[in-house]
N, C-alpha and C positions, 0 to 999 in steps of 0.2 A: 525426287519426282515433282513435274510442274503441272499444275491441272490448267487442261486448255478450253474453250469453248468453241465448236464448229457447227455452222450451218453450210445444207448440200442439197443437193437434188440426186434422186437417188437413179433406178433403171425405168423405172415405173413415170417419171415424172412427177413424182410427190417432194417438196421440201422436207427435209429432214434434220434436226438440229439437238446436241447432246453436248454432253463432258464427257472427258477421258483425262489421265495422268501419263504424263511420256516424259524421258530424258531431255527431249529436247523440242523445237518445232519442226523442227525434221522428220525424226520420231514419228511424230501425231500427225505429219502430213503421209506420211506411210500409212498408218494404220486407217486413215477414212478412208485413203483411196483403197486400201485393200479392204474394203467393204462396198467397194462400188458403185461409192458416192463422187461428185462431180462437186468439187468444195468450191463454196459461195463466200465463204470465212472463215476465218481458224486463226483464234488468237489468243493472247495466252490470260485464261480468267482474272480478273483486280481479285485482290486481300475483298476481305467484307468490307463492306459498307457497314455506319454505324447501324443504322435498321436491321439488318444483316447479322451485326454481333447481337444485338437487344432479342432477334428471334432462335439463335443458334441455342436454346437450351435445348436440354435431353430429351430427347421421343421418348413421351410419353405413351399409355396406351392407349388414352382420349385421344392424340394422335394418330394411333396407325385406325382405332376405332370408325374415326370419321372419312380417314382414306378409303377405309372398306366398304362401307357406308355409300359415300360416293358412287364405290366403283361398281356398285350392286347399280345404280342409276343407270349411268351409262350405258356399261352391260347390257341392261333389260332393252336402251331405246335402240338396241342392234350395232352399237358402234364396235368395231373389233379392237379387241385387245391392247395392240399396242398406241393406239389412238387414242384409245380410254386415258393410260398411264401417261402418256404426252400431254391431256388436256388438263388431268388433274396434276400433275405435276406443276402446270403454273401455279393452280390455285391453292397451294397447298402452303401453311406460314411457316411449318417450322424449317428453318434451314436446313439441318441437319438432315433430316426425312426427303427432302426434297432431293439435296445433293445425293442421296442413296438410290431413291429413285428416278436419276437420270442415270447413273453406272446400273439400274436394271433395266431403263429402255436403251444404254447401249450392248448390255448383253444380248438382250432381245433381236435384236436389230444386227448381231451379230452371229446370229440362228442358234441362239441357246432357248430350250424350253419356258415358258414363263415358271414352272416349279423349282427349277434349274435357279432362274435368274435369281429367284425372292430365296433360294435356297444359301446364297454366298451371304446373305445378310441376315444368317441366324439368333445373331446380338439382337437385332429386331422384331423379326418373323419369328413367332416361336411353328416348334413341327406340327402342330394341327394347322397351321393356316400353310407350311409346304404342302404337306400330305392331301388337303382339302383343297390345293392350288390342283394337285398333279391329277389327283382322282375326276376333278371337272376339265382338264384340258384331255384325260384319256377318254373318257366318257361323251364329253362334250355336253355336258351340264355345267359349264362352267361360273353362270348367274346363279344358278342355282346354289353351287359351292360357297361361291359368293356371298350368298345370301344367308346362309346358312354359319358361316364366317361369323358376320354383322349380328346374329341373333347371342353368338358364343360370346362375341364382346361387350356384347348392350348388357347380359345375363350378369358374366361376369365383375363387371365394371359397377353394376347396383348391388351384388353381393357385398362385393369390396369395400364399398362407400359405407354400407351398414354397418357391417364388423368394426370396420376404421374409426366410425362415429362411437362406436361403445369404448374403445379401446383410448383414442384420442380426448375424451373430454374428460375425464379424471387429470390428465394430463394437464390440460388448459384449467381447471380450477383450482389443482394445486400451484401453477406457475402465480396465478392471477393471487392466488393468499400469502406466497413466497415473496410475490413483488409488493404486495399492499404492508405485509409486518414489516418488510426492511425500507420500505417509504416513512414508513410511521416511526421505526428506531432510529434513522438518520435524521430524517429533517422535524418531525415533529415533538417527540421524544424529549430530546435536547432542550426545548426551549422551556418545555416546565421545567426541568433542572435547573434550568438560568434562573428561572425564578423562584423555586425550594430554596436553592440557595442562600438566595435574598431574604429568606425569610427563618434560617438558621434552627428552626427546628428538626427536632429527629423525626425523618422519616418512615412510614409504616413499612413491615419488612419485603411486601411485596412490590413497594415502590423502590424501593431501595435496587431489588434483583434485577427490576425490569432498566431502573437506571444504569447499572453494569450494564446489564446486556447493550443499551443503546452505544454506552462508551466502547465496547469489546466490540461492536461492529462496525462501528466510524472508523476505528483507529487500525481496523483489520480487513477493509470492505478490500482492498486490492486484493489484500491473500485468498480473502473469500469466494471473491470473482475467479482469480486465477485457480482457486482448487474446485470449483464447480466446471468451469471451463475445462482443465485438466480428465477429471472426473470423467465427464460427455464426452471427451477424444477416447480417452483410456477404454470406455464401453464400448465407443462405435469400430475402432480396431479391434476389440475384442470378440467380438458379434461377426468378422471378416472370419474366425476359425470355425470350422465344419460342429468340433466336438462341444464349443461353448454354444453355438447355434440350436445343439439338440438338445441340450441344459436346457435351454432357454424356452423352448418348444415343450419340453416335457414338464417343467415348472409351470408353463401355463394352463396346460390341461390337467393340474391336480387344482387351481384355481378354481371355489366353485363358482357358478353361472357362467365364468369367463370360461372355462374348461368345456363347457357342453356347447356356446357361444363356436370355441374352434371345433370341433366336433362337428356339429351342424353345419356350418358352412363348409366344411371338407368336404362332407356326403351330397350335400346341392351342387356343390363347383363340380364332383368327380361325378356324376348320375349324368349331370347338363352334358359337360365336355364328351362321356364316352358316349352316352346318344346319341349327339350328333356326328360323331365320328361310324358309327355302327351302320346309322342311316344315310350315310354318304355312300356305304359300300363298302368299308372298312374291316377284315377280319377281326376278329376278338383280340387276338394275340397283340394283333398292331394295335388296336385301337388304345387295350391295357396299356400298351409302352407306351405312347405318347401321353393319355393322362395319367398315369402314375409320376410319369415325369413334372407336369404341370403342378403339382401337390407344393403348397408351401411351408407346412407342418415336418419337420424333418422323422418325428417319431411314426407320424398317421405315414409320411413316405412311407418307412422303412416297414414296418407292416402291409401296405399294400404293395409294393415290392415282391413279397413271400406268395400273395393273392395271383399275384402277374407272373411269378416265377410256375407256380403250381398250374394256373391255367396250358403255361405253356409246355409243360413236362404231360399233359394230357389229362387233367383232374377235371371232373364235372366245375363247373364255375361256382355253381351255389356250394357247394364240397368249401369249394376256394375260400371262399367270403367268407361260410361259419369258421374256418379257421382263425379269422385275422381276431386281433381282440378289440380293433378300435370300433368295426362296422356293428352298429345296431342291429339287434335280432327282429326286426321289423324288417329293415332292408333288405337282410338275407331270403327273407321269407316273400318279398316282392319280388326280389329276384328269382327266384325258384318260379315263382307262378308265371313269369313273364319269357321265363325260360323253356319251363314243361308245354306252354301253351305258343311258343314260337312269336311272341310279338314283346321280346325284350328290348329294344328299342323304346315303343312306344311305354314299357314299367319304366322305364331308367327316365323319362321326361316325367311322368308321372311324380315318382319317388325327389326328382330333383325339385318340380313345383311345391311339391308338400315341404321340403326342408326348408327352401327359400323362407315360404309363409312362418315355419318355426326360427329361424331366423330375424326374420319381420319382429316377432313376438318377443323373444329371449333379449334382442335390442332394446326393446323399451323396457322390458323388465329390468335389464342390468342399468341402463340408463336409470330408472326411474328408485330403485335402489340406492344408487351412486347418492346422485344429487343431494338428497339432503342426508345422509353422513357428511357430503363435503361442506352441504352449506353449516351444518351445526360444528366443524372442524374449525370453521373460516369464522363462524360468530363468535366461536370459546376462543380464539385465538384472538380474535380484534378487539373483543368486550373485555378481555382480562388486559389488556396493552391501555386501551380508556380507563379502565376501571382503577387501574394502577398511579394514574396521573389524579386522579377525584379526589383520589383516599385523604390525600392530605389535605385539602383543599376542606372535603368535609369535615375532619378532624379539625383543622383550623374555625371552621363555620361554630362549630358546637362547644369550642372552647370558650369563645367571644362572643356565644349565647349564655353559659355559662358562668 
């Protein structure tokens, strides 16, 4: 299939201008005119440009975030729909996301639904933003949706970034002591040797060991390299399987602070997400399925799973929740109130702000923890490497004062 580019004039008298994939130019000259455009060009797309490859990374969801974002603008200044998608679609850098979003203004454009459209591009759109699409184009609150959309991904997206940051920086201080002791065994290491040497004395035992180690690591840095590298492949294929996933997920929540860390942000991302789905107009049953699905903890899934399964077999909801064993008996109990009292919706934003803020807290707490274990990790490990090059050095000094 060849992707082509055409610009037309449609019945209305409006320019109109999209991509499409066809066998041939043949093809794709069929398919405009059979949409009842009067073709002005139609030619067959260039390969990237190099700007073009430099932008084509993965859609992220800072990217569909800011597309939504946008299209809450728009939207609000009255512009319709498919003109929104048309405008922003210039403006828009990642390639990839762009190219998707001209095959959905030519579905559009083709009289598919706009839920329809963002529906073919679920690798992107996850089902709260179809769902939240379809319910403002029935309704005809569609900024609204929209808008509503932009708050789920702003929430979201600073969740994320939290968790990430506690999780990410033990990471980055262990790389950073990993790369400073095998700087210091390779290049620096060695040269007091050259000079111990020189000087034919027997070594203190703990200069001696660390001199090994410097030798065992020059002479072995390739294999080193190559079985760390190995190592990182080996994991991240591994982590591709469903059942080392849930390993994975349920080793972390026996982890303490890091455990209550996923935990809390479970209950803030799933309170946020089904509230705003609830308050779109959303049934209970649907709104469960689509956040149970959004859950990135595969064990806290499978639990709420059981919570979504029972809601929809006909069980009171707060019944549902006390069942699960991962939901907080706090939360149960806001849900119950928000329930008996008919403004669940508004518990579930409530319950979701409160988590965030614990969230907020157990970050700096784990963070604030970390730190200095690593840095007293990172000081015994660099001071004993110095301290190992001295020894002799002093021994010599105290001889020759002697």
């Amino acid at each position: 299939m060849t992707q082509f580019y055409y610009e037309g004039i449609n019945k209305a008298g409006n320019n109109v201008s999209g991509e499409l994939e066809a066998e041939s130019k043949e093809k794709a000259k069929q398919f405009v005119e059979g949409k009842g455009l009067v073709i002005k060009t139609l030619k067959k797309k260039p390969e990237l440009t190099f700007s073009e490859w430099l932008k084509s990374k993965k859609i992220s969801e800072k990217d569909i975030m800011l597309f939504t974002k946008y299209l809450g603008v728009v939207l609000k200044a009255g512009i319709p729909i498919l003109k929104c998608i048309n405008i922003l679609t210039g403006q828009v850098e990642n390639y990839r996301l762009r190219k998707k979003l001209n095959k959905i203004k030519g579905d559009i454009e083709g009289g598919s639904s706009l839920s329809d459209a963002f529906g073919k591009h679920a690798d992107v759109f996850p089902n709260i933003y179809i769902n939240l699409l379809n319910v403002g184009e029935e309704s005809g609150l569609l900024y609204e949706m929209v808008s509503r959309l932009t708050v789920y991904y702003e929430k979201n997206s600073a969740l994320k970034k939290k968790v990430k940051s506690a999780m990410v920086y033990p990471m980055i201080i262990v790389f950073v002591a990993g790369a400073v002791t095998i700087f210091l065994l390779v290049f620096i290491i060695p040269k007091f040797g050259a000079m111990f040497d020189s000087f034919g004395a027997e070594l203190p035992k703990l200069t001696q060991v660390v001199l090994g180690l410097s030798n065992f690591v020059r002479e072995k840095i390739g294999i080193i390299i190559g079985l760390l590298v190995g190592i990182f492949g080996a994991v991240k294929y591994a982590l591709k399987s469903e059942k080392i996933q849930y390993m994975r997920d349920k080793f972390l929540l026996k982890i303490p602070l890091l455990g209550q860390l996923v935990v809390k942000y479970a209950v803030a991302s799933f309170t946020s997400n089904l509230g705003i789905l609830l308050q779109s107009g959303l049934p209970i049953t649907k709104g469960m399925y689509i956040t149970v699905n959004a859950i990135d903890n595969k064990v806290i899934k499978e639990q709420m799973e059981k919570v979504k399964d029972d809601v929809e077999s006909g069980v009171n909801i707060t019944d549902a929740f006390r069942n699960s064993e991962v939901m907080p008996s706090m939360v149960v109990e806001m849900i119950n109130i928000g329930d008996q009292s008919g403004v669940l919706e508004d518990m579930l934003t409530n319950i979701s702000e409160f988590y965030t803020e614990e969230v907020d807290t157990l970050v700096d707490a784990v963070t604030g923890m970390i730190e200095p274990l690593f840095m007293m990790f990172l000081g015994v490990t660099i001071g004993t490497l110095v301290l190992s090059m001295f020894l002799p050095i002093f021994k010599m000094s105290s001889a020759i004062q002697t």
